[in-house]
C-alpha positions, 0 to 999 in steps of 0.5 A: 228685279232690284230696287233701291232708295239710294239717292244720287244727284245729277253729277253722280254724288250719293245722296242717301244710304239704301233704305234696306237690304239688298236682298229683295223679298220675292213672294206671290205675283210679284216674286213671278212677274220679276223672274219674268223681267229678270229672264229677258234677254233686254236689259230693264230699268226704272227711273223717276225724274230724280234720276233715282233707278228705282228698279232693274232686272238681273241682266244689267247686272249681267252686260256692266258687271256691277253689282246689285249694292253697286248699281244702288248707289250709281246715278243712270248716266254713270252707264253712258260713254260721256260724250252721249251723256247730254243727248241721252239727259235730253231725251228723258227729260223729253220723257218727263216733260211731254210724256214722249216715246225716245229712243236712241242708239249709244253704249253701256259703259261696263265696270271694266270701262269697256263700251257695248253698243246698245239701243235705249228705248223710254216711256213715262209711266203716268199716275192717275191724273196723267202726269210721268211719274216715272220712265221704264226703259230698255236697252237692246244689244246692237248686236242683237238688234242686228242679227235680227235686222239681218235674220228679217232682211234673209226672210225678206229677200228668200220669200216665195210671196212678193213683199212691198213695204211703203210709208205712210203716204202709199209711197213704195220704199222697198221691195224684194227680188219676188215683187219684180219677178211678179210685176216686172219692175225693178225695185230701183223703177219702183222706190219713190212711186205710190201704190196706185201707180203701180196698178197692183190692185187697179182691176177688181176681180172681174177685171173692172177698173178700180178707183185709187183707194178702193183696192186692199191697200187703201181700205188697209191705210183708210181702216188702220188694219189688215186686209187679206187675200183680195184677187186683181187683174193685173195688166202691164204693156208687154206682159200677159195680164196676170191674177195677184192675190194682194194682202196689206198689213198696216204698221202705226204709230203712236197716234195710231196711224199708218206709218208703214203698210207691209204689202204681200203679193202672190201670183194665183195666175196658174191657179185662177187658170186651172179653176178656169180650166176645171169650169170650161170642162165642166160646161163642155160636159153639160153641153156634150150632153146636151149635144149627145141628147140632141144627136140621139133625137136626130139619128131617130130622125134619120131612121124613118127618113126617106129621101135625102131631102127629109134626112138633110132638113130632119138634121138641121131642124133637130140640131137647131131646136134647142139653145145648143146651135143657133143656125144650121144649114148643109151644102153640097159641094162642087168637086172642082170649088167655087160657090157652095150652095145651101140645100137645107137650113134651119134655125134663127132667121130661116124664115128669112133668108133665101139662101146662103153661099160661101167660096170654098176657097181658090188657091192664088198665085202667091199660094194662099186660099182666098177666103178660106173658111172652116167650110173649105177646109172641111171639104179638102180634108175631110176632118171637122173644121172650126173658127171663131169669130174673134180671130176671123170674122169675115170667115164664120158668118155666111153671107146673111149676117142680119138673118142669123145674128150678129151675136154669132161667135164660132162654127163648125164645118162637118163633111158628110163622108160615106167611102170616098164620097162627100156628101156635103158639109153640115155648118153650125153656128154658136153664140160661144165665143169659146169655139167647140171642145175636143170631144165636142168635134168628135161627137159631130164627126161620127154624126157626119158619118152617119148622115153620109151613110144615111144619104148613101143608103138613100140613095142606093135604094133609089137607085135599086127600087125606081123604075126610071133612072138617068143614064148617062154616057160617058167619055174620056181620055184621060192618062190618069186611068190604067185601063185607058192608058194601056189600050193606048201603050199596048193597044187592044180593047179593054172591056169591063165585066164586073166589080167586086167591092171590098172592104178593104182600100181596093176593089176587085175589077174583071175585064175582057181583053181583046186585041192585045197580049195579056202579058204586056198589059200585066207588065203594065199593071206591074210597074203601076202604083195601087194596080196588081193583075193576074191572068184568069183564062185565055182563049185564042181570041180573048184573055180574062184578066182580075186586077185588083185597084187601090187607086181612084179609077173613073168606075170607082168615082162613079159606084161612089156616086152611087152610080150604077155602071153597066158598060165601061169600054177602053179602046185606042186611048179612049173610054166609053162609060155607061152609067145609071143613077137615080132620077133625083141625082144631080147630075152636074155633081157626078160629072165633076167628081169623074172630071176632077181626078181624070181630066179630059172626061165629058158628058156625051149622053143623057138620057132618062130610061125606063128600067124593066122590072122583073118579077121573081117568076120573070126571074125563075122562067129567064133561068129555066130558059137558059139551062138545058134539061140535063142541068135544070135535073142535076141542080134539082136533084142536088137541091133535093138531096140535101148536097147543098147542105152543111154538112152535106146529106148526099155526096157528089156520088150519090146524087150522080147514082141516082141520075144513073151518070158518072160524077164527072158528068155530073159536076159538069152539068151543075157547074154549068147551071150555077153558071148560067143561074149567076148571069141571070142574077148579075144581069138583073 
């Protein structure tokens, strides 16, 4: 850094001889803090209010091309295109007077007379009582300060962040491109607004709103200072409400007061959601294992249950004790539609309510369901069904809202499904407005299928055990039916002899043909979906027929009811049915289920029987009576000897040696008791 005490007046006449050499001593902090000021990039210099440079740093020397001992002896305005030089003379005497911060854009004349563009800044340097003793200024390259602009503008528009810049009365005077891909508004519909009609920061983070001055940018402008990274709900007509993370940054002036707010906005909608998101599965999981708990209590409870009643009343109670569900209650449905009624309910308000009915659902003349609620489709697909209140109000709550509770946000419909029958449909209510989880409808469909399986089992052991039944007596005519069908295409009777359940989609059925030719109601069977025959054996007045029926037959409906069929005759178009079910069936719901897959079916008879119970000794004295002696001596012999055994103890041979008969004779009498000792059993 040079200095001088040469001396000039205003119009640029030498006043005086420097005081010393041009060569400045440089030693200790002095000589570190002028290699400091000489390396910038702006040119520096001092001056008093004589208009004497007192010091500058080696770049002026570098831009006018002047020498040290040149500028000594130079008057500041000498470094000014003239016509700039009274503007330039009032600004420093600006400086001087009022201790004023001045600036201005004008040119650096060069030793060669050549024009640089620069940008002059001043300020008086004060001695202790407060007066301008001196102004330090420097001057900017244009050019320079223009790469800058130009560097600070790319920055501006190729940020990933929203930025806003607004004056010192909250008013938006710019914004980059990322500011309306965020908002939606242009910066044309922006510019000239005030922050707070743009509603960046108008909800706070629980989405309440928020007075003008209250967000990030009035705390920024009431504070003077940064503010950083509060979260807003953001809500604009046509756009999905959105989360921004908004920070303000405060630009002052000299009085320390805001004359610009820098304002970054960032949109955290995808991360807020995926917060939102961890949360939810969070709580799904701790309610999941509520619900499993709950679950593992209730199928407890069906192991010692009984009847259907104690397994339907043993759910609902366990389901409903605890915060999990605020109401249960299960209906069983009537095949054909309409009204389903409670059977069972439990939970909040059940001292109250009497019963509860909801409309399955009937399909209009425009096509559409009429109150088509999560029960009804629960009943026609056969799948876990949910709703929410929010969305369908009048579909969610049953009849008696006062009983079970206003605050009632989301049900379930759950079919109790065991084989091809429904049970009845398990509906639960919860104050959660968020509906049920995958995983949580998942849990609930294996519990349906256990109670559908648990009210099978039940009922079957009623069926199996009790020694009075309801027997029922069946008619139809009804072309849905194969068997019934082709006694009336190919005429004959059809009569049933038995059904071998299978595992599979399909049952084994063997029926007695009389009357007709077994050929043409096979060619029948062949041209039928889900029917397949063959010929077991013919005699001249019957032929045994096995079909395998992978559709619904009316004999199928009625094992699915837990019916127990003992005849089923087709003759001439017409079947005549005969079935037995436990006393406690309903029996309105057995007719319905034959009636809605085969109509023109009817109830003929009811009658409720006693069923006759046999001992194992009555069982044991029915087979000795029906097998000669020859045949009870074959099958006890074989038993004996160990010919039923694996591997086998005596052969076929040996036992016959030992009656003393030929083998032949021998498998002829014990084919003929196994025969006659399965008729008992199956008769039974």
């Amino acid at each position: 850094m040079t200095d001088s005490t040469d001396r000039m007046d205003a119009e640029g006449n030498e006043r005086s001889e420097p005081s010393g050499s041009d060569e400045r001593e440089r030693s200790g902090p002095a000589s570190a803090s002028d290699d400091l000021l000489d390396a910038m990039a702006d040119v520096l210099y001092v001056i008093d209010e004589e208009w004497t440079i007192l010091q500058w740093n080696d770049r002026l020397c570098e831009v006018t091309g002047y020498t040290d001992d040149e500028i000594a002896r130079m008057h500041p305005l000498e470094f000014i295109p003239e016509a700039d030089r009274e503007a330039v003379a009032q600004r420093v005497y600006a400086v001087f007077d009022r201790d004023a911060v001045e600036a201005m854009e004008t040119g650096i004349v060069t030793k060669s007379g050549e024009v640089i563009p620069f940008e002059f800044n001043g300020a008086g340097i004060t001695d202790e009582d407060g007066d301008v003793i001196a102004m330090v200024g420097t001057a900017r390259s244009a050019t320079t300060k223009a790469r800058q602009r130009d560097l600070l503008s790319r920055v501006f528009e190729t940020s990933p962040v929203g930025i806003a810049v607004l004056d010192g009365e909250g008013r938006i005077v710019r914004t980059n491109d990322r500011v309306e891909g965020i908002v939606g508004a242009s910066e044309a519909e922006l510019v000239g607004r005030h922050y707070a009609d743009a509603e960046w920061d108008a909800y706070d983070g629980g989405g309440e709103p928020l007075a003008p001055g209250e967000g990030v940018i009035g705390r920024a402008f009431a504070a003077c200072e940064t503010t950083k990274d509060d979260e807003y709900r953001f809500e604009r007509p046509g756009m999905e409400p959105k989360w921004l993370s908004v920070s303000a940054a405060p630009i002052l002036d000299t009085a320390g007061e805001p004359e610009r707010i820098v304002v970054a906005i960032v949109d955290v909608t995808d991360r807020r959601e995926r917060e939102r998101e961890l949360e939810r599965k969070r709580r799904d999981l701790e309610h999941l294992d509520r619900i499993n708990a709950i679950i593992r209590r209730t199928n407890r409870a069906l192991v010692g249950a009984v009847t259907r009643e104690e397994i339907e009343r043993a759910v609902c109670e366990r389901l409903t004790d605890g915060k999990a569900y605020a109401f249960a209650w299960i209906g069983d449905p009537y095949p054909t539609g309409g009204e389903l009624d409670a059977r069972t309910w439990a939970g909040r308000g059940a001292a109250h309510v009497e019963g509860i009915s909801v409309t399955v659902g009937d399909e209009g003349s425009d096509g559409e369901r009429t109150n088509d609620g999560p029960t009804g489709r629960a009943i026609r697909s056969r799948e876990v069904e949910t709703a929410t209140a929010s969305a369908d109000e009048s579909k969610v709550v049953p009849r008696d809202e006062a009983a079970i509770g206003s605050d009632v946000r989301s049900a379930v419909a759950v079919p109790l499904v065991y084989g091809d029958t429904l049970y009845g449909v398990l509906n639960l209510y919860s104050d959660r407005p968020e509906g049920f989880s995958e995983e949580e409808r998942a849990v609930l469909g294996e519990l349906g299928e256990t109670i559908g399986y648990a009210i099978d089992a039940t009922q079957s052991r009623r069926l199996l055990f009790t020694d009075r039944v309801i027997e029922l007596e069946l008619r139809s005519d009804s072309s849905a039916s194969f068997f019934i069908d082709a006694t009336k295409r190919v005429g004959g009777t059809i009569s049933l002899d038995g059904v071998v359940p299978s595992a599979e989609e399909s049952d084994l059925y063997y029926m007695t043909l009389r009357g007709a030719s077994p050929k043409d109601v096979l060619d029948l069977a062949a041209d039928a979906p889900g029917i397949e025959g063959r010929l077991v054996g013919e005699t001249d007045e019957e032929s045994r027929l096995e079909f395998r029926v992978g559709d619904a037959s009316i004999t199928r409906v009625l094992l699915g009811r837990n019916a127990r069929v003992t005849t089923a005759r087709a003759e001439e178009g017409e079947a005549r049915i005969v079935a037995q079910i436990a006393p406690d069936a309903d029996v309105r719901t057995v007719v319905e289920a034959v009636r809605e897959p085969f109509p023109g079916s009817e109830l003929v008879a009811k009658r409720e029987i006693e069923r006759e119970a046999r001992t194992p000794s009555e069982f044991r004295e029915t087979v000795e009576e029906r097998l000669t002696e020859r045949q009870a001596t074959a099958l006890e012999a074989a038993f004996h000897a160990g010919y039923f055994e694996w591997p086998r103890v005596s052969s076929a041979e040996e036992v016959a040696a030992t009656m003393d008969i030929a083998p032949p004779t021998f498998h002829q009498h014990l084919r003929a008791a196994h025969r006659k000792m399965l008729e008992a059993f199956f008769e039974a």
